[in-house]
Backbone as CSV, one residue per row, in Angstrom:
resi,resn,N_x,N_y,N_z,CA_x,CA_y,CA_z,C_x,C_y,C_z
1,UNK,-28.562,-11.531,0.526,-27.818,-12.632,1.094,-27.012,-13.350,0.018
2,UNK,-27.867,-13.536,-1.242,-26.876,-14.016,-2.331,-25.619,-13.390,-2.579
3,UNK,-25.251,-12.374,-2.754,-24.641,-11.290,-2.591,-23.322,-11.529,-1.887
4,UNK,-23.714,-11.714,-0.845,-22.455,-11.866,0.152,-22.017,-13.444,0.389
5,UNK,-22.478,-14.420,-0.283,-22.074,-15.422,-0.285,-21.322,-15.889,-1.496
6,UNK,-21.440,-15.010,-2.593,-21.462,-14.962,-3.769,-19.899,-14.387,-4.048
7,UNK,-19.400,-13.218,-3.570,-18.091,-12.263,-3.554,-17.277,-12.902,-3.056
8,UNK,-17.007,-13.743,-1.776,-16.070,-14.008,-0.898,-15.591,-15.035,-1.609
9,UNK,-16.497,-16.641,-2.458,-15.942,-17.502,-3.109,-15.657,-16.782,-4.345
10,UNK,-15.878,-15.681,-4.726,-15.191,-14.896,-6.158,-13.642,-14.610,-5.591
11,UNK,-13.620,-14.284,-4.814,-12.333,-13.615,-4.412,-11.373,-14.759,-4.000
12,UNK,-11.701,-15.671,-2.963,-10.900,-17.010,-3.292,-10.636,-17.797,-4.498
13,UNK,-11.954,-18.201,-5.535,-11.083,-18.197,-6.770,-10.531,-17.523,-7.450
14,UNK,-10.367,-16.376,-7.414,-9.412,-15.713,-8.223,-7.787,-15.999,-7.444
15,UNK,-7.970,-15.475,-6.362,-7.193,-16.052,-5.453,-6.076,-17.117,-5.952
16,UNK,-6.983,-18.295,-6.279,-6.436,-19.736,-6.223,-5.723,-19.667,-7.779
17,UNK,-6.588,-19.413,-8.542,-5.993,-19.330,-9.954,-5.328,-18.178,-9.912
18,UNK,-4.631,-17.133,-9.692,-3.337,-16.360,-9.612,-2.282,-17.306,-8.997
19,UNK,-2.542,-18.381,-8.008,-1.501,-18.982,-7.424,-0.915,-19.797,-7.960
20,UNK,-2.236,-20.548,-9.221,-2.017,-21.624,-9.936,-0.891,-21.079,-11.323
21,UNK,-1.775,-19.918,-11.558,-1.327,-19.452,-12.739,0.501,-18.766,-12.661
22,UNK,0.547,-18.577,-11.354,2.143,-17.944,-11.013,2.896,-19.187,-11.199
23,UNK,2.721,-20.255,-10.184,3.529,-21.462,-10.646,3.448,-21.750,-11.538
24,UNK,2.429,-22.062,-12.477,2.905,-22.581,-13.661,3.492,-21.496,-14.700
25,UNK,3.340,-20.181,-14.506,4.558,-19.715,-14.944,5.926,-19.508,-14.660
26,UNK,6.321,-19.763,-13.689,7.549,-19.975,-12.951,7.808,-21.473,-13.665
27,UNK,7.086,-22.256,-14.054,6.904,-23.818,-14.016,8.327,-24.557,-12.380
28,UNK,7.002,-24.017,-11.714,7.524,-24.425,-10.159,6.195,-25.779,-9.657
29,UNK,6.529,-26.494,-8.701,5.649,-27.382,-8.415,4.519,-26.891,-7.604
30,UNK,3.059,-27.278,-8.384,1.889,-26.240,-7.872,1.290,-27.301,-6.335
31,UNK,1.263,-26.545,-5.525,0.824,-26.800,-4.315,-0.844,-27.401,-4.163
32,UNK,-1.410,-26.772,-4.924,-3.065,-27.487,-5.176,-3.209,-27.393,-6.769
33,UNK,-4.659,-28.159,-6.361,-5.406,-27.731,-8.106,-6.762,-27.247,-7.177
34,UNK,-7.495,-26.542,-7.249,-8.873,-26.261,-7.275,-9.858,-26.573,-8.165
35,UNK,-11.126,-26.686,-7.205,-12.434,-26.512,-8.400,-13.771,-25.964,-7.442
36,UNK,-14.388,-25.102,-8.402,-15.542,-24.296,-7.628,-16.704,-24.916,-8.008
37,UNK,-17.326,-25.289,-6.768,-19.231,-25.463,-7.617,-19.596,-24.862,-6.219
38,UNK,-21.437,-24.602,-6.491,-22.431,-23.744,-6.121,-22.528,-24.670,-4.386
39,UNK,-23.215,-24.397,-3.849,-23.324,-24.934,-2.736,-24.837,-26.147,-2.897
40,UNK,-25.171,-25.473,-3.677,-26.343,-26.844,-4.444,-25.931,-27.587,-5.552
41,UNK,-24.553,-27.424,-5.768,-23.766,-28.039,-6.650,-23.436,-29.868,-6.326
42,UNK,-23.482,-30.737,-7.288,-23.469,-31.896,-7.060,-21.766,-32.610,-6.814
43,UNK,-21.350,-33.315,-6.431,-20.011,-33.866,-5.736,-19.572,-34.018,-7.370
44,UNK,-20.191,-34.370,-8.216,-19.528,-34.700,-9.628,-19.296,-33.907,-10.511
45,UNK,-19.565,-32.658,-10.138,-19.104,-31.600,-11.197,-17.445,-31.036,-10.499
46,UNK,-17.466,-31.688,-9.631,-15.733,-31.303,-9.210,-14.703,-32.490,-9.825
47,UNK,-14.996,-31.955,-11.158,-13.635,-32.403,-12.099,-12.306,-32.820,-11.848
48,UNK,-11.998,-31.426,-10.741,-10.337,-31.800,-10.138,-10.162,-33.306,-9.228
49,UNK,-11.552,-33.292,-8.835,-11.206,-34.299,-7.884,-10.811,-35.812,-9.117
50,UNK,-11.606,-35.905,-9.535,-11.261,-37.209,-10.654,-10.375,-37.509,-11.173
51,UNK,-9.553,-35.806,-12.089,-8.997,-35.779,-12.858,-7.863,-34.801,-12.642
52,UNK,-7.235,-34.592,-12.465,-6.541,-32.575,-12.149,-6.489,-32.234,-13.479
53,UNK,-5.952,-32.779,-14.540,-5.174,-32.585,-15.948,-6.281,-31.972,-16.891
54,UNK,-6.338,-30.378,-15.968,-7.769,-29.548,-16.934,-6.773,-28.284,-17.209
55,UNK,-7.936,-27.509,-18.279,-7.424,-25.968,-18.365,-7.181,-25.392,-17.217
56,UNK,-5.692,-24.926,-16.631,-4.820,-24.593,-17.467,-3.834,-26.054,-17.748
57,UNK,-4.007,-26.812,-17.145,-2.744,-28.050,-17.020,-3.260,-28.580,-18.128
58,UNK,-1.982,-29.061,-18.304,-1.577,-29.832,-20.368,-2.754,-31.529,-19.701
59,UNK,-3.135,-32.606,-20.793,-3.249,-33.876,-20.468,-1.725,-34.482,-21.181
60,UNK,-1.547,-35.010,-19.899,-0.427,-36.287,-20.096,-0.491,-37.628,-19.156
61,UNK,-0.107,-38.167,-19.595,-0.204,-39.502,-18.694,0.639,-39.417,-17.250
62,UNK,0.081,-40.094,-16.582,0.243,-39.460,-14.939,1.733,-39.479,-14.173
63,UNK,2.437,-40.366,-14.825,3.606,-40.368,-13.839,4.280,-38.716,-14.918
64,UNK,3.780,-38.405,-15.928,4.297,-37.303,-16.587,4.208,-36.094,-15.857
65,UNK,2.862,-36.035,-15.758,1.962,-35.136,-15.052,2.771,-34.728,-13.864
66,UNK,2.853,-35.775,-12.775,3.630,-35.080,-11.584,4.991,-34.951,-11.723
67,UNK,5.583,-35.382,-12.522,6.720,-34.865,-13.210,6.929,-33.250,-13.311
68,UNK,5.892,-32.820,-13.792,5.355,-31.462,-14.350,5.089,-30.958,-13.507
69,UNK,3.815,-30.728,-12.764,3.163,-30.265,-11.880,4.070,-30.285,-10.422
70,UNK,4.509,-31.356,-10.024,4.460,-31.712,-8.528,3.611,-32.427,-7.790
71,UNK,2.304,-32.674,-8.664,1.744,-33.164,-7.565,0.913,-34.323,-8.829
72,UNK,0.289,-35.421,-8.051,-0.176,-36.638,-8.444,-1.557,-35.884,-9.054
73,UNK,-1.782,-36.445,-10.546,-3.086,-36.330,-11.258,-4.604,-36.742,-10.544
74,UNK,-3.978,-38.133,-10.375,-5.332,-38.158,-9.443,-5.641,-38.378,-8.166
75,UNK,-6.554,-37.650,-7.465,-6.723,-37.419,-6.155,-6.630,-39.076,-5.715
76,UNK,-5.708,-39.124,-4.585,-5.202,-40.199,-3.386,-5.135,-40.427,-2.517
77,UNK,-5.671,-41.324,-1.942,-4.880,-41.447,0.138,-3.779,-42.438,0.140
78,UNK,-3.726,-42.181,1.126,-2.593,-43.561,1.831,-2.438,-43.220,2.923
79,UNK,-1.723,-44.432,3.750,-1.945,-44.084,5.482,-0.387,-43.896,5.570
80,UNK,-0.519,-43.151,6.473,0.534,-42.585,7.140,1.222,-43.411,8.151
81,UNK,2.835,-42.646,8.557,3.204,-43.117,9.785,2.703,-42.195,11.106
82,UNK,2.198,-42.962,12.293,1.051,-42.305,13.278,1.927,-41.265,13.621
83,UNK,1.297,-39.997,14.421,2.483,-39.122,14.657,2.868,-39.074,16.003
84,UNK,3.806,-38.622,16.060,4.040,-38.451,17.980,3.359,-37.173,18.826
85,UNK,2.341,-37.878,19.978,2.065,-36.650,20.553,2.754,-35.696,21.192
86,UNK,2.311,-34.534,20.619,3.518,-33.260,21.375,2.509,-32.483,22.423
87,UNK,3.218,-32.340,23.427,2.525,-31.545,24.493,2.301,-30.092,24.238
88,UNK,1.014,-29.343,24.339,0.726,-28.433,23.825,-0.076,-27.587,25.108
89,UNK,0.507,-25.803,25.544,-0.674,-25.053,26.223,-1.407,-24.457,25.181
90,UNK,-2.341,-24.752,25.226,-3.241,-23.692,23.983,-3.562,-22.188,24.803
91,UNK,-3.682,-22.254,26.320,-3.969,-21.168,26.938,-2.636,-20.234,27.202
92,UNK,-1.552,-20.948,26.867,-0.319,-19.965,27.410,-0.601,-18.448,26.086
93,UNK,-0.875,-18.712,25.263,-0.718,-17.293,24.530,-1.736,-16.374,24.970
94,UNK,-2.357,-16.813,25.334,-3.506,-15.986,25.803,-3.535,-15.048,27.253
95,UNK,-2.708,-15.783,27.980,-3.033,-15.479,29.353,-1.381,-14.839,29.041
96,UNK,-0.938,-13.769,29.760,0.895,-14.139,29.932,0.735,-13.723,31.046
């Protein structure tokens, strides 16, 4: 069982860091940052969330950073404008 729980998050991070690693060689604006821990892993070993500005990304001070990157150093909310409801069949693809 370890096994198979074990491969699938191997293959998404590699995944993620080829995606990371293409943009920043392109030096194009990177769409995420990732970080992997264990599933008994504690909320504080996810670095990215605190910080993004890890190996591979340079440290610079933050308005630099998304300068660079594209995207804000440190993880943020803010509220939005509400959206408009759109009328939706979820069954039309299914049925024709």
């Amino acid at each position: 069982m370890e096994k198979l729980s074990k491969e699938p998050m191997r293959e998404c991070q590699a995944t993620a860091h080829a995606t990371v690693n293409a943009n920043l060689s392109a030096k194009t604006d990177l769409l995420f940052v990732y970080d992997v821990i264990s599933c008994a892993g504690k909320l504080s070993q996810l670095k990215f969330v605190l910080d993004a500005a890890r190996y591979p990304l340079v440290e610079v001070e933050d308005c630099e950073f998304e300068k660079i990157y594209g995207l804000s150093k440190r993880l943020g909310f803010k509220e939005s404008q509400r959206r408009e409801s759109m009328k939706q069949d979820w069954w039309s693809a299914m049925y024709l």
